[in-house]
VMD Tcl script that builds the backbone (N, CA, C; Angstrom):
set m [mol new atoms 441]
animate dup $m
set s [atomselect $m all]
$s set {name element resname resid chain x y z} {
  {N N UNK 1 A 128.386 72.125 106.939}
  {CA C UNK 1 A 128.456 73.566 106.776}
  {C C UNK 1 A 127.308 74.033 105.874}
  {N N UNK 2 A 126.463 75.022 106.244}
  {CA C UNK 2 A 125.449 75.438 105.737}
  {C C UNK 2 A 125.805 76.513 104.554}
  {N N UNK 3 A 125.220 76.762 103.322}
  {CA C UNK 3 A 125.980 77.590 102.373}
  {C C UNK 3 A 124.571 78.838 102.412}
  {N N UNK 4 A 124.938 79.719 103.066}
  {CA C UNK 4 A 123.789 80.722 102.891}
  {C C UNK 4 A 124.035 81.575 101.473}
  {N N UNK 5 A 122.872 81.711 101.493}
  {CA C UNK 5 A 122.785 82.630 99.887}
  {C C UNK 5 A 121.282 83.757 99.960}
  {N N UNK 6 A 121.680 85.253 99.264}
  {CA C UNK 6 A 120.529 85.373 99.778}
  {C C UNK 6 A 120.461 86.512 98.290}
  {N N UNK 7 A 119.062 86.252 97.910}
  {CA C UNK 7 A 118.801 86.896 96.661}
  {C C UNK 7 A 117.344 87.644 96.074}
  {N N UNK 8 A 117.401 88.418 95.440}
  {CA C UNK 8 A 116.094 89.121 95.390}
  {C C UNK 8 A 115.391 88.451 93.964}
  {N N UNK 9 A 114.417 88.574 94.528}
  {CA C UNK 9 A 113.054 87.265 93.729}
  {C C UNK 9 A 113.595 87.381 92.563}
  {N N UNK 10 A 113.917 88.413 91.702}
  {CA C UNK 10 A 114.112 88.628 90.158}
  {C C UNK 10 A 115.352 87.922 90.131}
  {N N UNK 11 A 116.305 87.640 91.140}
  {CA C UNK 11 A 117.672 86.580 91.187}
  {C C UNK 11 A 117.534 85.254 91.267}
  {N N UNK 12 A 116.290 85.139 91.927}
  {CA C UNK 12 A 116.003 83.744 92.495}
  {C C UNK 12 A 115.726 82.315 91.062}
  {N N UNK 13 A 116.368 81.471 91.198}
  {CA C UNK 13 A 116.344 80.681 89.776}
  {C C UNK 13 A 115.234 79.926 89.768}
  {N N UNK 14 A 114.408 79.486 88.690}
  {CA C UNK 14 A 113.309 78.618 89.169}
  {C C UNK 14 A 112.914 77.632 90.046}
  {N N UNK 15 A 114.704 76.866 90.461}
  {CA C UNK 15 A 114.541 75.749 91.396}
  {C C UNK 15 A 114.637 76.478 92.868}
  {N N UNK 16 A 115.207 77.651 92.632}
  {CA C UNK 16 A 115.495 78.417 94.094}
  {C C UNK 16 A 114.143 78.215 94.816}
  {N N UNK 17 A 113.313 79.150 93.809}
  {CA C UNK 17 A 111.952 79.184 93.568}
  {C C UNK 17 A 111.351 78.247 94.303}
  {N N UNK 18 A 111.066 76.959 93.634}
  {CA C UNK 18 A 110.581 76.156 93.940}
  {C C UNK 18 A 110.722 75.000 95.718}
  {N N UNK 19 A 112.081 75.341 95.796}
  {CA C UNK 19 A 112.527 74.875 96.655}
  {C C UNK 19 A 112.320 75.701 98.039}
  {N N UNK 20 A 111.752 76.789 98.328}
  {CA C UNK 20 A 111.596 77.654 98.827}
  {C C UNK 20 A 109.920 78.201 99.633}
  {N N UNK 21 A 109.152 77.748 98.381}
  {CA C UNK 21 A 107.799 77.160 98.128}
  {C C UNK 21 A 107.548 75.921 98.620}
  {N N UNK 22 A 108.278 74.915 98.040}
  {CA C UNK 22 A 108.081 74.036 98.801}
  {C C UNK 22 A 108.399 73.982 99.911}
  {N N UNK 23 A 108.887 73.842 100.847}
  {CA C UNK 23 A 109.434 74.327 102.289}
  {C C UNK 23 A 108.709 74.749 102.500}
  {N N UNK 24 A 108.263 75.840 102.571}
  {CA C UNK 24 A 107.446 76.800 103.042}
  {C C UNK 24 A 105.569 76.176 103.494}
  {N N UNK 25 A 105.431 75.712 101.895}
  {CA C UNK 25 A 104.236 74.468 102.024}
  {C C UNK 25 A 104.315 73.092 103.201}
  {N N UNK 26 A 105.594 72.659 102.944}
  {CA C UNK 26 A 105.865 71.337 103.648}
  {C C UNK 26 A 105.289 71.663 105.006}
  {N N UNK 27 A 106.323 72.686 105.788}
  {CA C UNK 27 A 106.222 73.265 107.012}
  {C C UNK 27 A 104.807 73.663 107.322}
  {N N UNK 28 A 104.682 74.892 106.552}
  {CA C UNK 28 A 103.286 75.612 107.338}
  {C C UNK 28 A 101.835 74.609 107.061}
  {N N UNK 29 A 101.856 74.500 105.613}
  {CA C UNK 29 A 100.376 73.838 105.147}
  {C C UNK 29 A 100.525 72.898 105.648}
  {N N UNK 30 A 101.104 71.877 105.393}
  {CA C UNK 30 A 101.113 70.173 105.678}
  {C C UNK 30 A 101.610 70.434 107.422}
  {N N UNK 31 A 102.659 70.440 107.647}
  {CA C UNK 31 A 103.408 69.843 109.118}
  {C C UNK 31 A 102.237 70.818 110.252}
  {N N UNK 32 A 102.033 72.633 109.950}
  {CA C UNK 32 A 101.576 72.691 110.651}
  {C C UNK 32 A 99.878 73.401 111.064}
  {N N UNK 33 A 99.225 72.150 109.746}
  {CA C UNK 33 A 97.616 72.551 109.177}
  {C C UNK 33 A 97.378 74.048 109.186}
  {N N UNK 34 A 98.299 74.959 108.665}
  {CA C UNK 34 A 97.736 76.645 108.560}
  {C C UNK 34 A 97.260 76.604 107.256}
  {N N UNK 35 A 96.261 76.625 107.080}
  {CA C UNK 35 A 95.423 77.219 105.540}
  {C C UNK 35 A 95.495 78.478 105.026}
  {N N UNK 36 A 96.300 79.247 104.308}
  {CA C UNK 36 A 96.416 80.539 104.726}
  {C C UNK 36 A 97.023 80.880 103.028}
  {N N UNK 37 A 96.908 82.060 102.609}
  {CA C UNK 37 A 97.286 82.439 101.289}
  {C C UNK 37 A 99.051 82.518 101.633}
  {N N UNK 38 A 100.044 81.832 101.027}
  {CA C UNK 38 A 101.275 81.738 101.377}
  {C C UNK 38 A 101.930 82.754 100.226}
  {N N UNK 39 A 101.339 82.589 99.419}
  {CA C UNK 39 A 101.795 83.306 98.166}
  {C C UNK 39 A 100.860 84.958 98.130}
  {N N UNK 40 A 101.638 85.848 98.857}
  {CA C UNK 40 A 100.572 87.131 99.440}
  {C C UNK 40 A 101.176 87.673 98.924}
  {N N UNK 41 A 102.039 88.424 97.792}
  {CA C UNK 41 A 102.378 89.369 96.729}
  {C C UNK 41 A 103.412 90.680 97.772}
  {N N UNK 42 A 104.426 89.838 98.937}
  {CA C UNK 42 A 105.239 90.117 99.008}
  {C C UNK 42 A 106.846 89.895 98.593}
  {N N UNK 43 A 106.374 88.710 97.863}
  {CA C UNK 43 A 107.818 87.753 97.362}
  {C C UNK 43 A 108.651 88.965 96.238}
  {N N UNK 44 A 108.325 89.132 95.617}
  {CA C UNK 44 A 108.380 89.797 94.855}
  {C C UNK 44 A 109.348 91.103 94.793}
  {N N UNK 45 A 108.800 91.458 96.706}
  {CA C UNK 45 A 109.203 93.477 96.768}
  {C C UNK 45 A 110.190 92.443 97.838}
  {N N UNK 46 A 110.720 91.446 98.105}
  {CA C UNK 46 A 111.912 90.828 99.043}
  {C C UNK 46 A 112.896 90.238 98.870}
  {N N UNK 47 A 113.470 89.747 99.830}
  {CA C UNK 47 A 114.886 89.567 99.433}
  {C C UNK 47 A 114.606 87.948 100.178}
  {N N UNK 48 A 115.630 86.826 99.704}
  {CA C UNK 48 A 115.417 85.276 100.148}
  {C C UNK 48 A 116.677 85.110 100.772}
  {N N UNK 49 A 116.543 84.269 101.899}
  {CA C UNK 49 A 117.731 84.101 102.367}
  {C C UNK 49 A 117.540 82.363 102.540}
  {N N UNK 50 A 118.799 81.756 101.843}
  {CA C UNK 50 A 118.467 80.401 101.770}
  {C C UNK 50 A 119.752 79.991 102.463}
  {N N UNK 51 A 119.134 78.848 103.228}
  {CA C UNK 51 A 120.707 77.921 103.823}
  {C C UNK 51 A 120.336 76.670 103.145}
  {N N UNK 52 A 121.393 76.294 102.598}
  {CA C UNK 52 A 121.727 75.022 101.646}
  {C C UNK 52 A 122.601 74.455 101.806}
  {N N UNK 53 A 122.408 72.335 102.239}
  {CA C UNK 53 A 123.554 71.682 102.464}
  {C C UNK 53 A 123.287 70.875 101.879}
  {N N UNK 54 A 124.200 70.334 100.777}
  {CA C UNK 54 A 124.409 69.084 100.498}
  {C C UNK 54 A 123.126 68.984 99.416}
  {N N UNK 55 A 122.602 70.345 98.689}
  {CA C UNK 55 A 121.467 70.068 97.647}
  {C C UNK 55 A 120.663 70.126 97.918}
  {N N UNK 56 A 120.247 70.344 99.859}
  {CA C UNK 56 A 118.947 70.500 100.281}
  {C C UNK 56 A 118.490 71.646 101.220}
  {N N UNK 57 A 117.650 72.811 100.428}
  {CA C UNK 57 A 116.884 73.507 101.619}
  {C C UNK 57 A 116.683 73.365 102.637}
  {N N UNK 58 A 117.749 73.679 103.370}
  {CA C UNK 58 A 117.490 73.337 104.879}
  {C C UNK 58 A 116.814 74.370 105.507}
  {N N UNK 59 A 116.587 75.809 105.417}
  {CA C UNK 59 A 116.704 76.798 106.135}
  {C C UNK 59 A 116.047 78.283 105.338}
  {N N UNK 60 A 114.938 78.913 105.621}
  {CA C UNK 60 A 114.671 79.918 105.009}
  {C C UNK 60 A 113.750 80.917 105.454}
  {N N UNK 61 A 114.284 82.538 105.313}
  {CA C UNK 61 A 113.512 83.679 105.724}
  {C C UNK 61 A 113.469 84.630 104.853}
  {N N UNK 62 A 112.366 85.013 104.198}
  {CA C UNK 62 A 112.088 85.977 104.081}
  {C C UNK 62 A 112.356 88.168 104.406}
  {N N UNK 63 A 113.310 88.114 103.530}
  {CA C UNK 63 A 113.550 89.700 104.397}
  {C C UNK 63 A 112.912 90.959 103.312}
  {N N UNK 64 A 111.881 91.055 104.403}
  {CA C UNK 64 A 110.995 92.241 104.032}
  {C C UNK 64 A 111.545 94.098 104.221}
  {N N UNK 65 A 111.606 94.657 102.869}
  {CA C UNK 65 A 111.626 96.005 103.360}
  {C C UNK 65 A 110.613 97.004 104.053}
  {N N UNK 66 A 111.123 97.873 104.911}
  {CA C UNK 66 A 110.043 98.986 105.705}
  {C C UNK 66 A 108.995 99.169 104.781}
  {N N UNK 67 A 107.823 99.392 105.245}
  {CA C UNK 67 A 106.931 99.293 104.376}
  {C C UNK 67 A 105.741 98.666 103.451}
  {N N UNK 68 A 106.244 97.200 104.068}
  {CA C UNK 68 A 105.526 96.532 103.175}
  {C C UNK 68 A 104.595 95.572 104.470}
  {N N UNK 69 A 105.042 95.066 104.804}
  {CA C UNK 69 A 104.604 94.468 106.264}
  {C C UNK 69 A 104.441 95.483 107.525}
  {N N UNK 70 A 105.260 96.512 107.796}
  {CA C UNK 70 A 105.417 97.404 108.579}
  {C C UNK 70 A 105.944 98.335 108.396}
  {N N UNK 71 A 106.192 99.530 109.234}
  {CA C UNK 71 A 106.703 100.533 108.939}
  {C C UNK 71 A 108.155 100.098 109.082}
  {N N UNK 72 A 108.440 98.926 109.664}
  {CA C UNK 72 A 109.763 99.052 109.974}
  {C C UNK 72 A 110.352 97.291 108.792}
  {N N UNK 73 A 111.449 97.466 108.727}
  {CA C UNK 73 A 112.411 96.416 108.122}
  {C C UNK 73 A 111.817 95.142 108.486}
  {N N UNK 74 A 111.136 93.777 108.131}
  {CA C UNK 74 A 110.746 92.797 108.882}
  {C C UNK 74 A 111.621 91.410 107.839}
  {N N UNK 75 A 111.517 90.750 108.998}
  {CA C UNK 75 A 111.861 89.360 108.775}
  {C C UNK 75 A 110.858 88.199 108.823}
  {N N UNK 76 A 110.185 87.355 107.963}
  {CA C UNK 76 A 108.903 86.785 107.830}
  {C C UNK 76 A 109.708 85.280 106.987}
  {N N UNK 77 A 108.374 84.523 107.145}
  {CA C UNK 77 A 108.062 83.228 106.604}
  {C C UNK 77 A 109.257 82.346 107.118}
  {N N UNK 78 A 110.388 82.422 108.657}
  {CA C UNK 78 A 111.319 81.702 109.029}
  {C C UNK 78 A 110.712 80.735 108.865}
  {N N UNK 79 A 111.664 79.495 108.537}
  {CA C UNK 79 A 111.101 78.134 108.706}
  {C C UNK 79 A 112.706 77.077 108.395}
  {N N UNK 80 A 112.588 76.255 108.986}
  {CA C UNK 80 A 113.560 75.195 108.825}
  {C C UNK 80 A 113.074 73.789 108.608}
  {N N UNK 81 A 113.939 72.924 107.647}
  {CA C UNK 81 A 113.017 72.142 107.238}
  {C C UNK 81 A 113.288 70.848 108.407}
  {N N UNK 82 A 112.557 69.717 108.679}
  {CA C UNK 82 A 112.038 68.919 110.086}
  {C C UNK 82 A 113.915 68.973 110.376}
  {N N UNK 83 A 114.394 68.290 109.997}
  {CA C UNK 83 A 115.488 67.594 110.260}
  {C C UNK 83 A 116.643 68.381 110.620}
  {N N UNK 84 A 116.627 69.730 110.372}
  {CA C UNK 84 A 117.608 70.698 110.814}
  {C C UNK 84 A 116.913 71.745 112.131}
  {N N UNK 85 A 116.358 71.024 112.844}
  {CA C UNK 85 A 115.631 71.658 113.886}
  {C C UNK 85 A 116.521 71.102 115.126}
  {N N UNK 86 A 116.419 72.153 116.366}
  {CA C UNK 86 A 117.101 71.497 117.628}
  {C C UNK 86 A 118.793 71.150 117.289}
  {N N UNK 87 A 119.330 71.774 116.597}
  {CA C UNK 87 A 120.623 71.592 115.976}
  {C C UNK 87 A 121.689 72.731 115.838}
  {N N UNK 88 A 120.800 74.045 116.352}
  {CA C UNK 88 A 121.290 75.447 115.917}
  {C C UNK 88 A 120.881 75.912 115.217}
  {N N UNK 89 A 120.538 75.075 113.975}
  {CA C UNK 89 A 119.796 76.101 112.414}
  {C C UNK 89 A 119.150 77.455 112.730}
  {N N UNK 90 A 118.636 76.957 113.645}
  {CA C UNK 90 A 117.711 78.404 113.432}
  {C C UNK 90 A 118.107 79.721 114.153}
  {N N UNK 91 A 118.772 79.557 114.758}
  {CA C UNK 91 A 119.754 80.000 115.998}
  {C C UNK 91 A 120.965 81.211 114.946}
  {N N UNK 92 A 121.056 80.364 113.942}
  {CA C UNK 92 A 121.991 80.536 112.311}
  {C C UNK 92 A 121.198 81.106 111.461}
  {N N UNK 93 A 120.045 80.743 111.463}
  {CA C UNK 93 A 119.112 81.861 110.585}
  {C C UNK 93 A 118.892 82.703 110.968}
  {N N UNK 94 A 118.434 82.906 111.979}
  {CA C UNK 94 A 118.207 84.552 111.995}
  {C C UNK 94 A 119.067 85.339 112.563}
  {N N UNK 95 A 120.444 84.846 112.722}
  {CA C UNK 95 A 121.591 85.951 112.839}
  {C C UNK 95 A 122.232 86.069 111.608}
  {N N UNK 96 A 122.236 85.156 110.407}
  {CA C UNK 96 A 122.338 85.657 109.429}
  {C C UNK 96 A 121.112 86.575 108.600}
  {N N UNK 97 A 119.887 86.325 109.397}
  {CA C UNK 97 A 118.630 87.103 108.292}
  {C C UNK 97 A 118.785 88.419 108.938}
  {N N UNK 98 A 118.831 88.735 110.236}
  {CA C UNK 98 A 119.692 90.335 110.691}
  {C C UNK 98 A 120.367 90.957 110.389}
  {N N UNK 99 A 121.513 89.970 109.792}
  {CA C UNK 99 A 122.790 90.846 109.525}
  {C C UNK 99 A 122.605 91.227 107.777}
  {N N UNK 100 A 121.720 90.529 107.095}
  {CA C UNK 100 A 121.626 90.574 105.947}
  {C C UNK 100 A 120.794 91.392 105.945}
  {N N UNK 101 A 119.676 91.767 106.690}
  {CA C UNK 101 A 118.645 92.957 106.785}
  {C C UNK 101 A 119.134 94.126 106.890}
  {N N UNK 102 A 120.024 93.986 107.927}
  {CA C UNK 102 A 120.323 95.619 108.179}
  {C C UNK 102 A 121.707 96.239 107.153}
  {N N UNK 103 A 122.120 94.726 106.379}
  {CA C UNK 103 A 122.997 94.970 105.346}
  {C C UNK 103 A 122.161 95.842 103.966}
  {N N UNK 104 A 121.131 95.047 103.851}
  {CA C UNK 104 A 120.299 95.605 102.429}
  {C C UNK 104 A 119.150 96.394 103.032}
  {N N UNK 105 A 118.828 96.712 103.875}
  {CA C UNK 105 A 117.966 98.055 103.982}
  {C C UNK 105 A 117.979 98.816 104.903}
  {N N UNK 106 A 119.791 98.707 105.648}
  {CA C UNK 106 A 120.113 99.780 106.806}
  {C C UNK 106 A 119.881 99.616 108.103}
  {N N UNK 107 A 120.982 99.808 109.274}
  {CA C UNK 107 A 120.819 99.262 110.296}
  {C C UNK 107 A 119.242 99.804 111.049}
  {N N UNK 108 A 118.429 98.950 111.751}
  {CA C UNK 108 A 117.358 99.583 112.051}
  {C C UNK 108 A 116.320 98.956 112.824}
  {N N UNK 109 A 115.801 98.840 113.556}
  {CA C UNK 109 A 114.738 98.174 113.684}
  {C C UNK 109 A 114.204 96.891 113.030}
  {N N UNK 110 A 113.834 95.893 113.661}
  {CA C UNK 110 A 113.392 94.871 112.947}
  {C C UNK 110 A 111.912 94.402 113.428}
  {N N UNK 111 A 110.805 94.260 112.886}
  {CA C UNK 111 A 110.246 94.234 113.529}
  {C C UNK 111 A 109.700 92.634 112.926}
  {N N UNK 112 A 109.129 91.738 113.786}
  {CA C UNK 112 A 108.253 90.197 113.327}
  {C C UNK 112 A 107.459 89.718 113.566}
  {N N UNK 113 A 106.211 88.925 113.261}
  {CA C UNK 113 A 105.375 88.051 113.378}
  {C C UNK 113 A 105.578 86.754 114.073}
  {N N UNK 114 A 105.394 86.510 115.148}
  {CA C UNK 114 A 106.284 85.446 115.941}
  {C C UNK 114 A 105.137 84.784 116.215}
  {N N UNK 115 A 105.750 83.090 116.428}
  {CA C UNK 115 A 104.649 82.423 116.574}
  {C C UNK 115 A 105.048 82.260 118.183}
  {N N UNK 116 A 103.997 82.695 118.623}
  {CA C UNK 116 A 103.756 82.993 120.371}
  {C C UNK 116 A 104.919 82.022 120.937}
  {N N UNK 117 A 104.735 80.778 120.655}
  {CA C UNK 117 A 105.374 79.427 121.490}
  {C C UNK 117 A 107.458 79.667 121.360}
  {N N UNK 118 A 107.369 80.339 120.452}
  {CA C UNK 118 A 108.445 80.562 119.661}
  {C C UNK 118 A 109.361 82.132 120.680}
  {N N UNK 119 A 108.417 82.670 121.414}
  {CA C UNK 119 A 108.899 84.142 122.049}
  {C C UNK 119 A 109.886 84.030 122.994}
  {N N UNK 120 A 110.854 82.858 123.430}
  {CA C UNK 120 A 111.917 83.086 124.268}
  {C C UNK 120 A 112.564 82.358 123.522}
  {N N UNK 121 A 112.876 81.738 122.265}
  {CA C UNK 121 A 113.577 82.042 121.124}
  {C C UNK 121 A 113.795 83.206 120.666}
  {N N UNK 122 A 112.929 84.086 120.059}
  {CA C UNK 122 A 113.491 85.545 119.720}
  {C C UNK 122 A 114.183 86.353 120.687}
  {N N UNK 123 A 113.568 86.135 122.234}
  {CA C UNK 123 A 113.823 86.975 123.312}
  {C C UNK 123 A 115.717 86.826 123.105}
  {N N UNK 124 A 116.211 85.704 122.962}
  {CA C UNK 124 A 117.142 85.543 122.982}
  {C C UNK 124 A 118.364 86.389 121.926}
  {N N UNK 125 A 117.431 86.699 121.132}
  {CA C UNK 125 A 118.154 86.763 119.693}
  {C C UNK 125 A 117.857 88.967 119.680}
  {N N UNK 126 A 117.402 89.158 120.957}
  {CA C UNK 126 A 117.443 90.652 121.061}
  {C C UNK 126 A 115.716 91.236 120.831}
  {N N UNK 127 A 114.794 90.493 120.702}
  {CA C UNK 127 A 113.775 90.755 120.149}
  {C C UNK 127 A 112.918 90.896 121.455}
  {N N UNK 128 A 111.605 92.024 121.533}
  {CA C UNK 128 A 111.011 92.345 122.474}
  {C C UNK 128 A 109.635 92.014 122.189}
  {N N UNK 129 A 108.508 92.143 123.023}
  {CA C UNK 129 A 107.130 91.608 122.490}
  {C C UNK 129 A 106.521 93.187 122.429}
  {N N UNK 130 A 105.849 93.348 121.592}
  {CA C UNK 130 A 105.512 94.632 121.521}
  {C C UNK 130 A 103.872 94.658 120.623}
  {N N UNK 131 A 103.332 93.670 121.178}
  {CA C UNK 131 A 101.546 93.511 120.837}
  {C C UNK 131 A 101.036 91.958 121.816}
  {N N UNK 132 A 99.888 92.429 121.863}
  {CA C UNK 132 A 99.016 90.955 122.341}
  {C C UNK 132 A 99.041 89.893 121.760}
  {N N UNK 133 A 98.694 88.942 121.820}
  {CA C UNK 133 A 98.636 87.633 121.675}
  {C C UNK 133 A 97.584 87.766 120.390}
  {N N UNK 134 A 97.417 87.246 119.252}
  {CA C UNK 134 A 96.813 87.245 118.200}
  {C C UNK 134 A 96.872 86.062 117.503}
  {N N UNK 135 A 95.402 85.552 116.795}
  {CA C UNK 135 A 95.176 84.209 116.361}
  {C C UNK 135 A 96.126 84.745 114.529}
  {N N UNK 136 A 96.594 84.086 114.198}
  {CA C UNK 136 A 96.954 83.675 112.402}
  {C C UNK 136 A 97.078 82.478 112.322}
  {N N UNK 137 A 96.394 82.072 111.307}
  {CA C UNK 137 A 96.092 81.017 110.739}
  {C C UNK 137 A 95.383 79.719 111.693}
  {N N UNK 138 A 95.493 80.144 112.512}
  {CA C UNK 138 A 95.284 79.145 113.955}
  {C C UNK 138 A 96.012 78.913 114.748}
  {N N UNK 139 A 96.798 79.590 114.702}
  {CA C UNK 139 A 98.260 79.509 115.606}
  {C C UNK 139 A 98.640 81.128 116.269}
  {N N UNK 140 A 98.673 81.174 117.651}
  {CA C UNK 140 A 99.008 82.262 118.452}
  {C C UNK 140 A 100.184 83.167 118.515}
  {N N UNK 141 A 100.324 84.004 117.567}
  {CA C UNK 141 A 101.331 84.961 117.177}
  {C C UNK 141 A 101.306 85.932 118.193}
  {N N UNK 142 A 102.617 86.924 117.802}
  {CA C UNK 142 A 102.788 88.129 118.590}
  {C C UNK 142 A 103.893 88.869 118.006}
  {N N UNK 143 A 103.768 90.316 117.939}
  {CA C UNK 143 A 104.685 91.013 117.124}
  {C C UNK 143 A 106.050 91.509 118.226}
  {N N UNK 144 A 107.383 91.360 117.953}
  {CA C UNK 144 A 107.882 91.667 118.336}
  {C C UNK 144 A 109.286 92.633 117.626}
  {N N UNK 145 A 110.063 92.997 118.470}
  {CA C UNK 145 A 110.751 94.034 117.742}
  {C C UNK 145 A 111.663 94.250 118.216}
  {N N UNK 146 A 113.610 94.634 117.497}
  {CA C UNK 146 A 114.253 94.529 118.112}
  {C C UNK 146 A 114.769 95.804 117.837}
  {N N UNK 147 A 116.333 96.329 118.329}
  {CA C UNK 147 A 116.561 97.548 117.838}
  {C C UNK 147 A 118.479 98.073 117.796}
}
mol reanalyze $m
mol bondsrecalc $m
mol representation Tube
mol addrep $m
């Protein structure tokens, strides 16, 4: 059983912190060579949504308010760590990072940064493609949006 918890940076405890960061590093920098400023001075204005089993970060997204990424409510930096992949996790993250979005900044629009390969995963989860195909970090994104 996954223990979700979800808290705004000034809540977040140093190991939250850290554990969160790391993940985030493990995944993007190391597992999937993106060189990219990870630490972009949105942490701060967001809210963390962590799934935790058994002492270990399994599971984490980023929930951005309107405004800061977009005009609209976004959900950023999903990631699950190797071993909770192909299992549901993620399937579990972002119906809890929805329901927690439209809990703390109103039912609404969601809009995301999707990694292209990833778009009939979201399709599933209510999400539409709503831009071209675009390089980040080296990897083929696309914004999509649900409602």
């Amino acid at each position: 059983m996954i223990n979700w918890i979800c808290k705004s940076f000034n809540e977040l405890t140093l190991e939250e912190l850290y554990g969160l960061l790391q993940l985030r590093s493990e995944v993007f920098v190391v597992e999937q060579h993106c060189y990219y400023q990870d630490v972009d001075g949105k942490d701060p204005k967001s809210y963390h949504l962590m799934g935790w089993k058994d002492g270990i970060l399994l599971a984490y997204a980023r929930l951005i308010p309107p405004g800061v990424s977009y005009t609209e409510q976004s959900i950023g930096r999903v990631v699950l760590k190797k071993e909770a992949r192909k299992s549901g996790t993620g399937k579990l993250l972002m119906q809890e990072s929805i329901a927690r979005s439209n809990q703390i900044f109103g039912k609404a629009a969601i809009k995301i940064g999707a990694q292209y390969h990833l778009k009939k995963f979201y399709e599933l989860l209510g999400f539409e493609q709503c831009s071209d195909i675009y390089d980040d970090a080296g990897i083929d994104h696309i914004e999509m949006v649900n409602s």
